[in-house]
C-alpha positions in Angstrom: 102.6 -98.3 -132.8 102.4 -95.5 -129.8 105.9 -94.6 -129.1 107.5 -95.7 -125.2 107.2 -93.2 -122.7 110.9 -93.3 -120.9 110.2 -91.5 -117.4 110.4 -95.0 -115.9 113.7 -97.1 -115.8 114.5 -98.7 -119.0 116.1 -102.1 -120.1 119.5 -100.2 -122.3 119.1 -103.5 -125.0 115.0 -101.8 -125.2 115.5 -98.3 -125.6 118.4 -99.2 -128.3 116.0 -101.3 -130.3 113.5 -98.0 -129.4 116.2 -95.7 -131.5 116.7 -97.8 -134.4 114.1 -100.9 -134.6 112.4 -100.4 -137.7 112.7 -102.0 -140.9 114.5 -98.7 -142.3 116.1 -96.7 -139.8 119.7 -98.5 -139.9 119.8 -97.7 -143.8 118.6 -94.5 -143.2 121.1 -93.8 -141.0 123.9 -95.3 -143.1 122.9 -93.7 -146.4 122.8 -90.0 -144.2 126.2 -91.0 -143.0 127.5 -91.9 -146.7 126.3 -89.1 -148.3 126.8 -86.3 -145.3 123.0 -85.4 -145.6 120.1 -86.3 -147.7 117.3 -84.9 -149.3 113.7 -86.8 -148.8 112.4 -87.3 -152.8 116.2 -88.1 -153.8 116.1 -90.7 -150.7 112.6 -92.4 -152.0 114.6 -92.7 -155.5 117.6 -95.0 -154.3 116.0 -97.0 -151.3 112.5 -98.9 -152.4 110.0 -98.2 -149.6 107.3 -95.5 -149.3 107.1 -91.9 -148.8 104.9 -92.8 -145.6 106.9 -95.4 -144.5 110.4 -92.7 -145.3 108.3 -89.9 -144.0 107.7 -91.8 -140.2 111.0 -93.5 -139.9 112.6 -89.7 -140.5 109.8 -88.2 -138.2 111.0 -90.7 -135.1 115.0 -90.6 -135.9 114.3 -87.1 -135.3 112.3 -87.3 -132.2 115.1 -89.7 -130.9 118.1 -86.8 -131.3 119.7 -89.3 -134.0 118.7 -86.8 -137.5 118.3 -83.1 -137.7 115.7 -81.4 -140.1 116.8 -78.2 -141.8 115.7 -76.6 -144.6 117.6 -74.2 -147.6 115.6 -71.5 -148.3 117.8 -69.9 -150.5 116.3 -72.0 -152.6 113.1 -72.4 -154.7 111.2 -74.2 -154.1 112.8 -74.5 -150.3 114.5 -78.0 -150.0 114.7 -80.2 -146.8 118.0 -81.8 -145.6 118.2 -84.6 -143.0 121.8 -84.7 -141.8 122.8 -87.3 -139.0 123.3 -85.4 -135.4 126.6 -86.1 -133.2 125.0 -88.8 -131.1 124.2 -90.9 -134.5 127.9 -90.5 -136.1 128.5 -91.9 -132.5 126.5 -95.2 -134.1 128.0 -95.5 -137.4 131.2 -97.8 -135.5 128.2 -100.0 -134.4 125.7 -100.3 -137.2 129.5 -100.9 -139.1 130.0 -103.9 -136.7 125.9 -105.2 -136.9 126.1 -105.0 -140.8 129.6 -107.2 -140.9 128.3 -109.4 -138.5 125.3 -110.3 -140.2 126.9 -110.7 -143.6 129.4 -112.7 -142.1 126.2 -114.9 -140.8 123.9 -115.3 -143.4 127.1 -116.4 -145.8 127.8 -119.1 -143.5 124.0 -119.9 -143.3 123.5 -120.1 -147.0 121.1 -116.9 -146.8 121.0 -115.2 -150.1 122.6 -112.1 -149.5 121.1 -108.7 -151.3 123.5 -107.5 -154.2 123.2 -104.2 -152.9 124.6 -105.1 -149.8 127.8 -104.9 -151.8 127.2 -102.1 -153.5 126.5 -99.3 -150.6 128.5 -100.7 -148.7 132.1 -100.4 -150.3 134.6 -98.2 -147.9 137.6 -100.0 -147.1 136.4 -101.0 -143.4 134.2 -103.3 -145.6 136.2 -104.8 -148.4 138.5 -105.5 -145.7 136.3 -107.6 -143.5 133.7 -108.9 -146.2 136.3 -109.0 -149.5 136.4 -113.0 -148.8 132.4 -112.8 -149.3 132.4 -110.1 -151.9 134.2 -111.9 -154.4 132.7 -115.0 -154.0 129.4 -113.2 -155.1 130.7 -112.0 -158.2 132.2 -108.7 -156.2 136.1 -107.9 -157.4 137.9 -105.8 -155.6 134.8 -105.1 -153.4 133.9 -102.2 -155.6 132.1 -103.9 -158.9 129.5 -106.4 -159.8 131.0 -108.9 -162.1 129.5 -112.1 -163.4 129.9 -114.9 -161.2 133.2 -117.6 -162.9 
């Protein structure tokens, strides 16, 4: 998909969905923001998509001023870090209200709800609005997976 050119006047709701539509950019962005930075092969280890698909959704975050690309070259071989830039921690409230808001939807629409959904997600912002959820998946304290009573 060609990306938009933006020298005419955008719809706000448009170039929003621009920034972060894509099936991976919001976790992208959450697990940069969880971990401060991330590396790309330790990234394709914990979230299951490709190193093409990781590779594109990394290249356009960038291009949108949302992740920086920097690489250590103290160190061999050189590693590349992807660390979130001001205007994406400005997000973070946001993609923290989308993600409570849709749990909060699919449990009252019987969707199944991803156990890891739980898991990365496990700050206190969360526990406190989803802990009513969390445990009745099996969650305790919002922290662990338990078997479901």
């Amino acid at each position: 998909m060609a990306r938009e050119d933006f020298s005419l006047p955008t719809n706000p709701y448009h170039y929003a969905l621009h920034c972060l539509g894509g099936k991976w950019k919001m976790t992208i962005l959450h697990e940069i923001y969880t971990h401060g930075s991330i590396h790309f092969n330790q990234t394709l280890k914990v979230i299951p998509l490709s190193e093409k698909v990781l590779s594109q959704q990394l290249k356009e975050l960038i291009a949108d001023g949302l992740v920086k690309r920097s690489v250590e070259s103290e160190t061999f071989p050189p590693s590349t870090i992807y660390e979130l830039t001001s205007e994406a921690r400005q997000l973070i409230p946001a993609l923290d209200i989308l993600y409570i808001w849709s749990i909060r939807q699919m449990d009252a629409k019987k969707i199944p709800i991803d156990a890891d959904a739980f898991v990365v997600h496990k700050t206190e912002n969360y526990v406190k609005a989803l802990g009513d959820i969390m445990e009745a998946n099996g969650y305790y304290d919002g922290l662990e997976r338990s078997p479901k009573r």
